[in-house]
Backbone of each chain as nested JSON, in Angstrom:
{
  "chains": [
    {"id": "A", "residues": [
      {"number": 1, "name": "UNK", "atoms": {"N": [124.643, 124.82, 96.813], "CA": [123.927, 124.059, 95.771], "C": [124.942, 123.332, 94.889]}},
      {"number": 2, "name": "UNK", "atoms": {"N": [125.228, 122.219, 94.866], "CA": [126.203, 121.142, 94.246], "C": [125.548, 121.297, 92.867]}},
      {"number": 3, "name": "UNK", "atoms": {"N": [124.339, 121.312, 92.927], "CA": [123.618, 121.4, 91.285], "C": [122.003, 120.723, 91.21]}},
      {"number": 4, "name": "UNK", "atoms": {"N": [121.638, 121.633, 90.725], "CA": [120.086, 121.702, 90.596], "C": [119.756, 120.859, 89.143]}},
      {"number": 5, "name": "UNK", "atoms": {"N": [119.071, 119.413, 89.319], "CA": [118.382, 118.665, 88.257], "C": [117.109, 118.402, 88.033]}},
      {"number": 6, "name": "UNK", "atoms": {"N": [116.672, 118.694, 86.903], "CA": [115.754, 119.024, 86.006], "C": [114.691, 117.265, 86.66]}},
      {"number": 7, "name": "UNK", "atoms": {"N": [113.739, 117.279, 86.53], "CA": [112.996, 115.976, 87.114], "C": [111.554, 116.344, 86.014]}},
      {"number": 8, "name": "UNK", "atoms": {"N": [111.664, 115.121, 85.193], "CA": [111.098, 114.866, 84.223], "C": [109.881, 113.484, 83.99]}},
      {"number": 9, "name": "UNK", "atoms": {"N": [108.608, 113.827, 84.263], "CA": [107.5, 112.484, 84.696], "C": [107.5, 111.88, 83.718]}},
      {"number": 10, "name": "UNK", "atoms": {"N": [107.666, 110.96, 82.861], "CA": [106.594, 110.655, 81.971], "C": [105.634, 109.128, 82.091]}},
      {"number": 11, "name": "UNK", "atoms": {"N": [104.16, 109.713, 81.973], "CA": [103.434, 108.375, 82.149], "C": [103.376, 107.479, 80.812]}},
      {"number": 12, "name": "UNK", "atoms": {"N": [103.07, 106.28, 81.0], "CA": [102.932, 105.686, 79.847], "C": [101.721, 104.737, 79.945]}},
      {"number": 13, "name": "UNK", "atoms": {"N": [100.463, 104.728, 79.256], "CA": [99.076, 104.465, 79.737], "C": [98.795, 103.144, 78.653]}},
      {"number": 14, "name": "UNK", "atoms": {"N": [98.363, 101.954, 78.226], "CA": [97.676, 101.843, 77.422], "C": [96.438, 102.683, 76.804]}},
      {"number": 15, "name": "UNK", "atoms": {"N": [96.36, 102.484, 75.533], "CA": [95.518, 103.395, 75.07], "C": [93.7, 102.65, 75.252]}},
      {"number": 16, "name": "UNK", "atoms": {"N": [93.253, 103.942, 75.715], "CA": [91.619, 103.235, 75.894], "C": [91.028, 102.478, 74.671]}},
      {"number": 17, "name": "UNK", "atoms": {"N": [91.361, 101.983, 73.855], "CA": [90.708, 101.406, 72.878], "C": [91.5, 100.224, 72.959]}},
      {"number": 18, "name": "UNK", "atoms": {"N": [92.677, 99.768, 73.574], "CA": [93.139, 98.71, 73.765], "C": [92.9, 98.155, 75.369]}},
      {"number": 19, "name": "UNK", "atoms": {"N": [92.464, 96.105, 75.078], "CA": [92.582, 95.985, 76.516], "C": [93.055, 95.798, 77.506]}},
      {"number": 20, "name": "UNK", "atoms": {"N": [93.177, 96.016, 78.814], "CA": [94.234, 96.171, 79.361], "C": [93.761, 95.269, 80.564]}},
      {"number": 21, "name": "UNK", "atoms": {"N": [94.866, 93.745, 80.398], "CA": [94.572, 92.631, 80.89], "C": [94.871, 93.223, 82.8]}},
      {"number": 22, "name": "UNK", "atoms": {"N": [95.715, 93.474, 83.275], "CA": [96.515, 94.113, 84.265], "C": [95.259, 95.117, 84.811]}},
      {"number": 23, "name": "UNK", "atoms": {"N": [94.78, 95.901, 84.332], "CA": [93.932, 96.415, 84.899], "C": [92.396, 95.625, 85.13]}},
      {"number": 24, "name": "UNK", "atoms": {"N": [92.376, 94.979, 84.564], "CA": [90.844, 93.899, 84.815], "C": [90.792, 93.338, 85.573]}},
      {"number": 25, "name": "UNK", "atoms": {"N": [92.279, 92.813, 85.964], "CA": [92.957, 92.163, 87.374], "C": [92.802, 92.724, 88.46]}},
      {"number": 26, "name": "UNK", "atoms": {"N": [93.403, 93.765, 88.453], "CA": [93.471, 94.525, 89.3], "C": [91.67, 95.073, 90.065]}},
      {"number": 27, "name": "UNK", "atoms": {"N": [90.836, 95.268, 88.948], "CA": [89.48, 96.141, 89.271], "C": [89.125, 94.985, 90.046]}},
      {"number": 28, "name": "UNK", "atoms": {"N": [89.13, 93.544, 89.264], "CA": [88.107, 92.003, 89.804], "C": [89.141, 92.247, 91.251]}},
      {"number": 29, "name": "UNK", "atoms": {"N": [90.496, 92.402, 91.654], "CA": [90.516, 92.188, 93.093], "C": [89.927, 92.997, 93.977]}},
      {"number": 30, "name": "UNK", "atoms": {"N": [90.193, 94.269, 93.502], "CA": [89.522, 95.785, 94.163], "C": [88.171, 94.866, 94.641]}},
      {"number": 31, "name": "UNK", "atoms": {"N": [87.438, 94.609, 93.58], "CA": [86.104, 94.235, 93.865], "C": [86.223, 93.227, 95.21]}},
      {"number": 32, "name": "UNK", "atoms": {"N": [86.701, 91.926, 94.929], "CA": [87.216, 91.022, 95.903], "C": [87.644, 91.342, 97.769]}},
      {"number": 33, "name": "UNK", "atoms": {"N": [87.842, 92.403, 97.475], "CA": [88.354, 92.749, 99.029], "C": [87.043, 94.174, 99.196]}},
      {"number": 34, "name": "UNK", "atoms": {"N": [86.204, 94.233, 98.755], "CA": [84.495, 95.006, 99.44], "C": [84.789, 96.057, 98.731]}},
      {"number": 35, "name": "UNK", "atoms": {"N": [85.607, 96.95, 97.575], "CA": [85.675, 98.314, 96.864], "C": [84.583, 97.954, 95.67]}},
      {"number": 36, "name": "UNK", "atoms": {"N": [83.153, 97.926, 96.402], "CA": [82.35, 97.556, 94.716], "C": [81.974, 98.397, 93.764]}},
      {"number": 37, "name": "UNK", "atoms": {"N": [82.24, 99.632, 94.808], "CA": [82.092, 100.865, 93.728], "C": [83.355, 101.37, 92.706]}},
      {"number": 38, "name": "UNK", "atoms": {"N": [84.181, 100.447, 92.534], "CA": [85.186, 100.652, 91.624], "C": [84.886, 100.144, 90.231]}},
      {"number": 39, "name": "UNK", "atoms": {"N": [84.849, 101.062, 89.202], "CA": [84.038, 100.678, 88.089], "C": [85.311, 100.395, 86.543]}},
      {"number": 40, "name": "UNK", "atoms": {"N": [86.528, 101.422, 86.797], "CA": [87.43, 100.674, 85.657], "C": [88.633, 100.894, 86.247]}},
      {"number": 41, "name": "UNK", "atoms": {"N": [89.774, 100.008, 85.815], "CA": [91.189, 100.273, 86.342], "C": [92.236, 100.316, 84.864]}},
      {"number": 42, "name": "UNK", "atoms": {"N": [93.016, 101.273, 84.615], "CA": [93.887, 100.565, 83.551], "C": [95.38, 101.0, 84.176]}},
      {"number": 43, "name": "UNK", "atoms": {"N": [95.98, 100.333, 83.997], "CA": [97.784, 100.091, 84.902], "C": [99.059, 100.219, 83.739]}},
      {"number": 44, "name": "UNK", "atoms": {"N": [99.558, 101.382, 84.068], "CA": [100.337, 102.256, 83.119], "C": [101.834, 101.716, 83.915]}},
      {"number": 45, "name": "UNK", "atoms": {"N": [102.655, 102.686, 82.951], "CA": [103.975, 102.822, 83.568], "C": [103.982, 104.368, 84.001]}},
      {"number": 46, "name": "UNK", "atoms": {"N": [105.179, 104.833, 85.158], "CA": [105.629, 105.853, 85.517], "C": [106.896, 105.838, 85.723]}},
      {"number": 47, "name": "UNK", "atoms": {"N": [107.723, 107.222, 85.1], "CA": [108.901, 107.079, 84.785], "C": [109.661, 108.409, 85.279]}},
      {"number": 48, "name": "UNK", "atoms": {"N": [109.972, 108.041, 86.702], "CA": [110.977, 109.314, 86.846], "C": [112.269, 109.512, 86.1]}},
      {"number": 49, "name": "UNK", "atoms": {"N": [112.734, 110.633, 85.49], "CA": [113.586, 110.779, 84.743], "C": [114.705, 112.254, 85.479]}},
      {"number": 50, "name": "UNK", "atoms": {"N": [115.695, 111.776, 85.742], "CA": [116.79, 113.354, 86.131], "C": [117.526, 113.481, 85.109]}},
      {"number": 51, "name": "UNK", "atoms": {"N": [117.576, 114.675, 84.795], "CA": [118.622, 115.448, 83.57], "C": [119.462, 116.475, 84.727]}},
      {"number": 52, "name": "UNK", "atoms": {"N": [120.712, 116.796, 84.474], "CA": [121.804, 117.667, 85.018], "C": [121.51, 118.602, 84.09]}},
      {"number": 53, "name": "UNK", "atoms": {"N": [121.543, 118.522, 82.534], "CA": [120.72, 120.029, 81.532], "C": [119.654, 119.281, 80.983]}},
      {"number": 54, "name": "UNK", "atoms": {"N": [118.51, 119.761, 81.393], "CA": [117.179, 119.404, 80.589], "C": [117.813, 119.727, 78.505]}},
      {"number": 55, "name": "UNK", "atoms": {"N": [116.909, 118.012, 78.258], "CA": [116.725, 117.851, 77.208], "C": [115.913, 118.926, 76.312]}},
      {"number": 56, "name": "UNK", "atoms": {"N": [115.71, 119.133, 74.975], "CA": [115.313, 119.744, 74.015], "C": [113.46, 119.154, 74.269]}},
      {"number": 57, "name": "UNK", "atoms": {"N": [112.684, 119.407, 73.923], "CA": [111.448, 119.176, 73.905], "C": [111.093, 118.278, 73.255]}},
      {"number": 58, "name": "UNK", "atoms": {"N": [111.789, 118.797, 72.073], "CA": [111.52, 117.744, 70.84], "C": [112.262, 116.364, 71.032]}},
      {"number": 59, "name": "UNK", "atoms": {"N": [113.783, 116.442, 71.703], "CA": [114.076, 115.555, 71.615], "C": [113.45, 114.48, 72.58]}},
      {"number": 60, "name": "UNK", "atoms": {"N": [112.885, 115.119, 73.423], "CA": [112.483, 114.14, 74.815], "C": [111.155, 113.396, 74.247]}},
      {"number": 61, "name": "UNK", "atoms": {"N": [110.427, 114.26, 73.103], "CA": [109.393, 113.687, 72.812], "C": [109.474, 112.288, 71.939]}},
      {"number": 62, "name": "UNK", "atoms": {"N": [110.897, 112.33, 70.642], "CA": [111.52, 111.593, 70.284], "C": [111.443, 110.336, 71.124]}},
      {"number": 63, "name": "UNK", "atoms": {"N": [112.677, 110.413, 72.303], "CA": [112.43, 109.446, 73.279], "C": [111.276, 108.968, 73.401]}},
      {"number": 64, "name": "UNK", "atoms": {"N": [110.288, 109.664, 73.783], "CA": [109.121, 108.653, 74.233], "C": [108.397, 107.915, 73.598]}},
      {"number": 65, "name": "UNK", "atoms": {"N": [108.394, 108.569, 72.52], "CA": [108.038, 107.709, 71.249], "C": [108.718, 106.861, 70.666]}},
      {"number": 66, "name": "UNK", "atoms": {"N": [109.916, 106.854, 70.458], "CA": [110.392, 105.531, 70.206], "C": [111.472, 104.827, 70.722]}},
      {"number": 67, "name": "UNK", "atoms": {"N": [111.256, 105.265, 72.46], "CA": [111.754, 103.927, 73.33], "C": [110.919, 103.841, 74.452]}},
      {"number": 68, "name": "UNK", "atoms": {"N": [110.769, 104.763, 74.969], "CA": [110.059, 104.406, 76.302], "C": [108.377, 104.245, 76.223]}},
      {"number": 69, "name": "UNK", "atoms": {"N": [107.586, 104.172, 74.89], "CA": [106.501, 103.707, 74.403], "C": [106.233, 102.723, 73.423]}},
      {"number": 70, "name": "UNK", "atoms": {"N": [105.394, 102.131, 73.416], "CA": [105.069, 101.252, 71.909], "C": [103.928, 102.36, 71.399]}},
      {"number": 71, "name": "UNK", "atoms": {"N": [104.122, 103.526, 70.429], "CA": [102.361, 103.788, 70.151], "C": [101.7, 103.618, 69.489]}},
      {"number": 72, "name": "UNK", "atoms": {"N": [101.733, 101.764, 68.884], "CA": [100.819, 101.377, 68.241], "C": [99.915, 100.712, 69.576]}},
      {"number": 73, "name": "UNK", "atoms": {"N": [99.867, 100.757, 70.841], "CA": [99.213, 100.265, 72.226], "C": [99.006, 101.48, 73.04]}},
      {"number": 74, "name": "UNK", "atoms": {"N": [99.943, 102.272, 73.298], "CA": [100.411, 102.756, 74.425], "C": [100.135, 104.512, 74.004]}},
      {"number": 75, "name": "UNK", "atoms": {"N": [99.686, 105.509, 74.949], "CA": [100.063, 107.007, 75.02], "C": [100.874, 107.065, 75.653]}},
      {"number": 76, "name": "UNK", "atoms": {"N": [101.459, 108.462, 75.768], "CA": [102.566, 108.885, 76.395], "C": [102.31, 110.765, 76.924]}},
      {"number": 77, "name": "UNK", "atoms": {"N": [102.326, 110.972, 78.239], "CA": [102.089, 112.212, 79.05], "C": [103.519, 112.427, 79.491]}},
      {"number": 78, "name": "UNK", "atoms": {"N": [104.411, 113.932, 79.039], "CA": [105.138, 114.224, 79.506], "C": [105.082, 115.317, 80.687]}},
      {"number": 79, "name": "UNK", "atoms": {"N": [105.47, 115.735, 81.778], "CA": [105.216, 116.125, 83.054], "C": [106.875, 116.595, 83.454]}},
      {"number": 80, "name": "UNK", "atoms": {"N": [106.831, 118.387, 83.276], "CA": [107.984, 118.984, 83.586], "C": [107.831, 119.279, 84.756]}},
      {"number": 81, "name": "UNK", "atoms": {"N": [108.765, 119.406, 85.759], "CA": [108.944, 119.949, 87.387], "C": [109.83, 120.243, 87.197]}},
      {"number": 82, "name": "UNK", "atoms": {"N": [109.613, 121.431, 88.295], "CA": [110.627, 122.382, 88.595], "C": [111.873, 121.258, 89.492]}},
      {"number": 83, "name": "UNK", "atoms": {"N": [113.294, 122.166, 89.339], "CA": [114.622, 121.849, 89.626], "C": [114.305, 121.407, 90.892]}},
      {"number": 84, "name": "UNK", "atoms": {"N": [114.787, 119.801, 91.284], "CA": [115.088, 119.937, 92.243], "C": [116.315, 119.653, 93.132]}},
      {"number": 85, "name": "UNK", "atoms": {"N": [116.785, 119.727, 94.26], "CA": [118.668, 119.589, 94.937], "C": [118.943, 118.218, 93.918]}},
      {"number": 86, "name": "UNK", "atoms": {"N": [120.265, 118.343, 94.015], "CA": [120.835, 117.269, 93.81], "C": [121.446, 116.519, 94.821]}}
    ]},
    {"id": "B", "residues": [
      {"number": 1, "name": "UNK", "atoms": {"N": [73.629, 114.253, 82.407], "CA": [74.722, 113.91, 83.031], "C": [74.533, 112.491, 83.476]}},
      {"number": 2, "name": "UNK", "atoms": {"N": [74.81, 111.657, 82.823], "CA": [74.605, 109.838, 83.449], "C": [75.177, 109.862, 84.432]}},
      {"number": 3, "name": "UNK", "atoms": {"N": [76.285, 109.972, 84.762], "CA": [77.218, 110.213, 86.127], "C": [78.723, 110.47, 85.994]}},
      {"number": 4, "name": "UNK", "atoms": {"N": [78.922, 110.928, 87.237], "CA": [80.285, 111.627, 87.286], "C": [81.127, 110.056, 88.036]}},
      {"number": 5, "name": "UNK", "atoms": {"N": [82.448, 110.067, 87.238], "CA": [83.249, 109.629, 87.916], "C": [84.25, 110.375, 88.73]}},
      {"number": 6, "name": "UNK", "atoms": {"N": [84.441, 109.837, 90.042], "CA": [85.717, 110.391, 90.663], "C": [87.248, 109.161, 90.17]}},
      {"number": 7, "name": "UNK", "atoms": {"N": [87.965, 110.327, 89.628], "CA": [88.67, 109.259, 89.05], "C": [90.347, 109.655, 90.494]}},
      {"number": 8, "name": "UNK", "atoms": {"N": [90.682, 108.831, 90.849], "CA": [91.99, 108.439, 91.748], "C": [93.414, 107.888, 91.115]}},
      {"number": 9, "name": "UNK", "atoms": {"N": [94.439, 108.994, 91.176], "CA": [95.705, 108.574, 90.247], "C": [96.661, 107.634, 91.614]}},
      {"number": 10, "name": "UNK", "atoms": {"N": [97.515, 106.292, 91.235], "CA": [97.976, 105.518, 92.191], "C": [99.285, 105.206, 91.857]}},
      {"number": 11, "name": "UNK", "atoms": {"N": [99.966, 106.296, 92.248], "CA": [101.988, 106.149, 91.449], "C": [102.355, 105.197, 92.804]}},
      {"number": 12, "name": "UNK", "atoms": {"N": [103.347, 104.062, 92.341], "CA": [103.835, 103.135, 92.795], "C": [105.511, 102.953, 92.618]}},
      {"number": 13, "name": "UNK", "atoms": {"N": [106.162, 103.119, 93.649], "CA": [107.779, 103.966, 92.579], "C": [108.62, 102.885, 93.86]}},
      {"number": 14, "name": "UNK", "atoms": {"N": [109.54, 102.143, 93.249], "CA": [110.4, 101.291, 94.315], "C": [111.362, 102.189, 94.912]}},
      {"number": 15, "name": "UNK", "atoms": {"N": [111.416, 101.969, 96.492], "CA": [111.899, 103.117, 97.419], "C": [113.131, 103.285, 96.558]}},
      {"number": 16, "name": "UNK", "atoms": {"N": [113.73, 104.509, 97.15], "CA": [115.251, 105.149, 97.04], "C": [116.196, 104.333, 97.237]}},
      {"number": 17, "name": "UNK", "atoms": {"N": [116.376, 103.596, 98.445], "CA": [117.191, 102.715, 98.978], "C": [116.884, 101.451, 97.926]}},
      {"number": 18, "name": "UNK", "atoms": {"N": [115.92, 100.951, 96.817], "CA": [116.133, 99.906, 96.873], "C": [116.74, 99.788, 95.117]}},
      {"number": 19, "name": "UNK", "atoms": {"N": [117.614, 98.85, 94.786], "CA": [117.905, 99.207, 93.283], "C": [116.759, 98.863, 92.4]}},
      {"number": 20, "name": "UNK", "atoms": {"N": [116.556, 99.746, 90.966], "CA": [115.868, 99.275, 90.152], "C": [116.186, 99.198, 88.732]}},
      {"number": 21, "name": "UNK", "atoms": {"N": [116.552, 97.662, 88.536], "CA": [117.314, 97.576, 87.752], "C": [116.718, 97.689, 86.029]}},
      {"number": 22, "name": "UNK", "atoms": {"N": [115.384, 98.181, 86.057], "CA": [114.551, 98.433, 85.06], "C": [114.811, 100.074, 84.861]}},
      {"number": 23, "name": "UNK", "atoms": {"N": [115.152, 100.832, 85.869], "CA": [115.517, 101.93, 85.5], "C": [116.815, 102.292, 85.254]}},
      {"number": 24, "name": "UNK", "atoms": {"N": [117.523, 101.35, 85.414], "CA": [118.925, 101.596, 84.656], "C": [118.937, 101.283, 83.471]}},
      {"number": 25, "name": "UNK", "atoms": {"N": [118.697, 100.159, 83.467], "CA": [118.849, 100.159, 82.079], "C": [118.534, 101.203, 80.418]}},
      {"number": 26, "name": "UNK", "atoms": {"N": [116.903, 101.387, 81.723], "CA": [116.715, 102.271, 80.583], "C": [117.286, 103.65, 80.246]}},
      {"number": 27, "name": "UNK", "atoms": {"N": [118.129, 104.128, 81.777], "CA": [119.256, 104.779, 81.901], "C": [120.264, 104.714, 80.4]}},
      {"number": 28, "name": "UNK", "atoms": {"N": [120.239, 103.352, 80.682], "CA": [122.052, 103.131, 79.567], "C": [121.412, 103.393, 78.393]}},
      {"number": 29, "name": "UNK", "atoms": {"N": [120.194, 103.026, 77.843], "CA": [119.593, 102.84, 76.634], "C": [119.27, 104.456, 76.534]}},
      {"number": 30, "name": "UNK", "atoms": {"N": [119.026, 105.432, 77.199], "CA": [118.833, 106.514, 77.229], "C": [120.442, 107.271, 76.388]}},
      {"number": 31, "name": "UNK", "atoms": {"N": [121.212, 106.83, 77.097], "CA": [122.582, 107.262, 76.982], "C": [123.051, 106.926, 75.837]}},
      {"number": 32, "name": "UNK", "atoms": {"N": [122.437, 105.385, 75.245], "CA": [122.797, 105.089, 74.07], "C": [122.657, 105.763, 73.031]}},
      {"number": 33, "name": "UNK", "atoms": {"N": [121.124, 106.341, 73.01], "CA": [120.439, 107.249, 71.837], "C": [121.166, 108.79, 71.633]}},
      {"number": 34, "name": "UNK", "atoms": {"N": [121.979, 109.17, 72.502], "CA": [122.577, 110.822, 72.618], "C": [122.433, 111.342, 73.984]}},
      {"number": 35, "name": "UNK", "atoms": {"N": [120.875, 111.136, 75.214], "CA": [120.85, 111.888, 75.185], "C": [121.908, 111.827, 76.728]}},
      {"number": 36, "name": "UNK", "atoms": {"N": [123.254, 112.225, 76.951], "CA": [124.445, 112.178, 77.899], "C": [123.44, 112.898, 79.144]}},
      {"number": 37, "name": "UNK", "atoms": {"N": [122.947, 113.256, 79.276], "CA": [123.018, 114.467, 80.208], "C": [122.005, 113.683, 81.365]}},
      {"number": 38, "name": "UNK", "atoms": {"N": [121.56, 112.689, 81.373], "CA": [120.427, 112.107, 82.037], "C": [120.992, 111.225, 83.388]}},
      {"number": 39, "name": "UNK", "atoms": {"N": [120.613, 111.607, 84.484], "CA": [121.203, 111.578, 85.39], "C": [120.886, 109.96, 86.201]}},
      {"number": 40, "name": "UNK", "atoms": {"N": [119.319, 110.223, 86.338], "CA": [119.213, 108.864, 87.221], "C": [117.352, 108.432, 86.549]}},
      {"number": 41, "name": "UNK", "atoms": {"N": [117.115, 107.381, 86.336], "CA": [115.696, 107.198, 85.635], "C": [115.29, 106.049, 86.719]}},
      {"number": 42, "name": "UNK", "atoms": {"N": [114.25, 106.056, 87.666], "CA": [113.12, 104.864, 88.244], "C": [112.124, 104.908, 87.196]}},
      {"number": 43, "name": "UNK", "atoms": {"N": [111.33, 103.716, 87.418], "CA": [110.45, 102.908, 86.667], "C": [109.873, 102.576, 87.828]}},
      {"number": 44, "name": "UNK", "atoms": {"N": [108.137, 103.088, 87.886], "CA": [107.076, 101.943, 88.621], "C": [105.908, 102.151, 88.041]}},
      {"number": 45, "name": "UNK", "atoms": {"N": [104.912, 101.908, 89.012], "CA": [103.422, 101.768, 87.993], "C": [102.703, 103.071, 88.047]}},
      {"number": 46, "name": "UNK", "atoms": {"N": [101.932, 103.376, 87.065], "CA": [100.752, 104.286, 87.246], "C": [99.511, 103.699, 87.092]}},
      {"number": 47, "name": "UNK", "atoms": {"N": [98.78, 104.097, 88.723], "CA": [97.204, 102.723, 88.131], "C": [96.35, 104.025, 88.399]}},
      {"number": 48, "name": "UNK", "atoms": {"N": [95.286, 104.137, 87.136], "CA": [94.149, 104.948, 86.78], "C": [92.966, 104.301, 87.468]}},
      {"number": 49, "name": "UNK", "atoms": {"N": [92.259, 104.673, 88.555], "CA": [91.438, 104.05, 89.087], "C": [89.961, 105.082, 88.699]}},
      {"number": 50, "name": "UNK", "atoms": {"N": [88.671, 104.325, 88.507], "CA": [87.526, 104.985, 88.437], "C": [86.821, 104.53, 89.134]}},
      {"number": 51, "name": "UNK", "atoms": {"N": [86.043, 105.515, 90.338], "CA": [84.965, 105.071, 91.117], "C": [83.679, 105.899, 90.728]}},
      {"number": 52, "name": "UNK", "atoms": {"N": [82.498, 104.933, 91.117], "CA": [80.894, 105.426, 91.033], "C": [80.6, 106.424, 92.09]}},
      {"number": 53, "name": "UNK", "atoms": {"N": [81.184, 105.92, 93.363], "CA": [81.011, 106.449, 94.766], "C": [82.835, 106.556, 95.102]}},
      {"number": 54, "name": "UNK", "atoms": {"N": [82.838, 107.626, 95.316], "CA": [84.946, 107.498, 96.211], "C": [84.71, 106.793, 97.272]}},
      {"number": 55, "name": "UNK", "atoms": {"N": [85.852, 105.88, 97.44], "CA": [86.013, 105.153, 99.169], "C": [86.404, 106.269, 99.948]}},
      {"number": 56, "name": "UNK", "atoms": {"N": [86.343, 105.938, 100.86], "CA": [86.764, 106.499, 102.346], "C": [88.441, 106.597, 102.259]}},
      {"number": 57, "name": "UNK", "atoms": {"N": [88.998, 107.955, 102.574], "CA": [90.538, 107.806, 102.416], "C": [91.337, 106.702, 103.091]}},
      {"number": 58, "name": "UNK", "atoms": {"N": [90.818, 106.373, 104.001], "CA": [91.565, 105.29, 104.597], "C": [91.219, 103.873, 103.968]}},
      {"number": 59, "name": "UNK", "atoms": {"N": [90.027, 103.58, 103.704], "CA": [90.509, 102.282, 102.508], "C": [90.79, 101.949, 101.432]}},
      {"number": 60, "name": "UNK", "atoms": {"N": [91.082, 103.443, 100.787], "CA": [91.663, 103.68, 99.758], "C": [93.342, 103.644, 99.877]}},
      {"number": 61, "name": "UNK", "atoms": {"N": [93.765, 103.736, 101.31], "CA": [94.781, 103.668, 102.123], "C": [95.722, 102.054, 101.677]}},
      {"number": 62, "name": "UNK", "atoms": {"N": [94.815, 101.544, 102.722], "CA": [94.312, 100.034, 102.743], "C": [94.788, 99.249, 101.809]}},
      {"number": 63, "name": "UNK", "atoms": {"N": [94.212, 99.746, 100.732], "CA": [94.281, 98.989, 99.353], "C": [95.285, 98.88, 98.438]}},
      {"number": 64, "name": "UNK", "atoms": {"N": [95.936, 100.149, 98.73], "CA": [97.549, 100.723, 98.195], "C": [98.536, 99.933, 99.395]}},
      {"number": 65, "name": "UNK", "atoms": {"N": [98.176, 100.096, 99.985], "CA": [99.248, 99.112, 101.236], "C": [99.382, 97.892, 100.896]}},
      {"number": 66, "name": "UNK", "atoms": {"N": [98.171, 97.502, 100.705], "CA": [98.01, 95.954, 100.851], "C": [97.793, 95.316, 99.478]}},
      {"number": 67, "name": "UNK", "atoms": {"N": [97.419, 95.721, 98.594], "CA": [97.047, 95.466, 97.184], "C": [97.983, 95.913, 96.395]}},
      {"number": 68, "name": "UNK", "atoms": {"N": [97.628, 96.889, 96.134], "CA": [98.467, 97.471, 95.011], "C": [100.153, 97.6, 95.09]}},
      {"number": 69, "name": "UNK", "atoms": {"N": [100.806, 97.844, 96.4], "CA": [102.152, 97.863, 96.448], "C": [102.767, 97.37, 97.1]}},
      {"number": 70, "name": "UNK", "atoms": {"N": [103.76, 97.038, 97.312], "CA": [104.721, 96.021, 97.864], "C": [105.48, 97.103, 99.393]}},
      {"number": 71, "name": "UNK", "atoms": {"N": [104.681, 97.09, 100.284], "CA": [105.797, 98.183, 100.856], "C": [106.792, 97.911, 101.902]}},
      {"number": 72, "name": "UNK", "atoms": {"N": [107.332, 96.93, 101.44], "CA": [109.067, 96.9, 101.64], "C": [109.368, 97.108, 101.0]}},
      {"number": 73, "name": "UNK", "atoms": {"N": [109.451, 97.207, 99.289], "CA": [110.597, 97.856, 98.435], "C": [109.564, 98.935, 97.459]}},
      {"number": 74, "name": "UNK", "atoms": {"N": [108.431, 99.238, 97.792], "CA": [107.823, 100.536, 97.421], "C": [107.232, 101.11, 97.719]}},
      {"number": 75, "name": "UNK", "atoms": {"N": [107.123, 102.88, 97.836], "CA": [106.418, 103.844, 98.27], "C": [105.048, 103.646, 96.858]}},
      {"number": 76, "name": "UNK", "atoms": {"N": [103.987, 104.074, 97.465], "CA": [102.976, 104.652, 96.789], "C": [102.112, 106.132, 97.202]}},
      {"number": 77, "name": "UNK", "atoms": {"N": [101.913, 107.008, 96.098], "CA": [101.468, 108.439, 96.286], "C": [99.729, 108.432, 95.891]}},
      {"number": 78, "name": "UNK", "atoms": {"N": [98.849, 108.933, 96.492], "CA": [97.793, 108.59, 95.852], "C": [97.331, 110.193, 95.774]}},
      {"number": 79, "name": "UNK", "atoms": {"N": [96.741, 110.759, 94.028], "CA": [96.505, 111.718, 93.981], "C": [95.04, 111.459, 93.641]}},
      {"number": 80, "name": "UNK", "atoms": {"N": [94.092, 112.487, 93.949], "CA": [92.679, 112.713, 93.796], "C": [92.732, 113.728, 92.842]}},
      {"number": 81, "name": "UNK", "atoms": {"N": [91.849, 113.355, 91.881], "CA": [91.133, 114.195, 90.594], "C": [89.695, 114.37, 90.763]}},
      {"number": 82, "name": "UNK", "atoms": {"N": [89.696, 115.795, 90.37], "CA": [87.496, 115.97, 90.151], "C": [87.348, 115.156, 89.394]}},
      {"number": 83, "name": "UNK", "atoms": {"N": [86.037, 115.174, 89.424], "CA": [85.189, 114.003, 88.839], "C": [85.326, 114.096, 87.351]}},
      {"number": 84, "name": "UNK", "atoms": {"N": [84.683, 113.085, 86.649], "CA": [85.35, 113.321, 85.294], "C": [83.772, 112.886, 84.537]}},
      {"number": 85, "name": "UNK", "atoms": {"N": [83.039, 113.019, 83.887], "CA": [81.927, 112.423, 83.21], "C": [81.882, 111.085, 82.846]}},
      {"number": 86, "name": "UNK", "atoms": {"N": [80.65, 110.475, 83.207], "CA": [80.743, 109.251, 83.115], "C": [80.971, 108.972, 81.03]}}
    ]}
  ]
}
């Protein structure tokens, strides 16, 4: 084992009360190619992240909040997994 | 119960082999703030899909192939969620 790193998700969603041009796009093509039973789409970011020593909790939450989100638009879901090879 | 949605999660992540230069950066900008220890960061999409009726796995297939991702320079994972209240 050369070294086992920490693999860290975080999604980044617009928030449902904001609209989300990218996903309207996306549903009207769904529709376009015969998926008519597709009723909403909204189109986030996903962010694989590797740490060699996992970050502090707090600090990672830091991060997401004020770089890898806007959250006057945007939520933010953090998503720990287990170690994997390096 | 008005109805249940089946809601479908659609991660979109540019292959291994290919560079992504949106996740470096945010690499360096990571590094900038303190936190050293962060090894390697990709960036792709997360699309929240809601259906009335679920498609058929294979044109749900289909649609991620051909729609939603680019697959010469990206893999896509498609996860299924229970239904969620309309």
């Amino acid at each position: 084992m050369v070294g086992a790193l920490m693999k860290v998700h975080v999604i980044v969603m617009p928030k449902q009360s904001v609209l989300d041009p990218q996903g309207v796009a996306v549903r009207n093509a769904l529709k376009d190619v015969g998926l008519e039973t597709v009723e909403s789409v909204r189109v986030g970011k996903f962010l694989e992240l590797e740490f060699k020593t996992p970050p502090s909790e707090m600090k990672l939450e830091e991060i997401c909040r004020d770089l890898l989100s806007n959250p006057v638009i945007e939520d933010y879901t953090i998503q720990y997994h287990s170690t994997a090879e390096a």
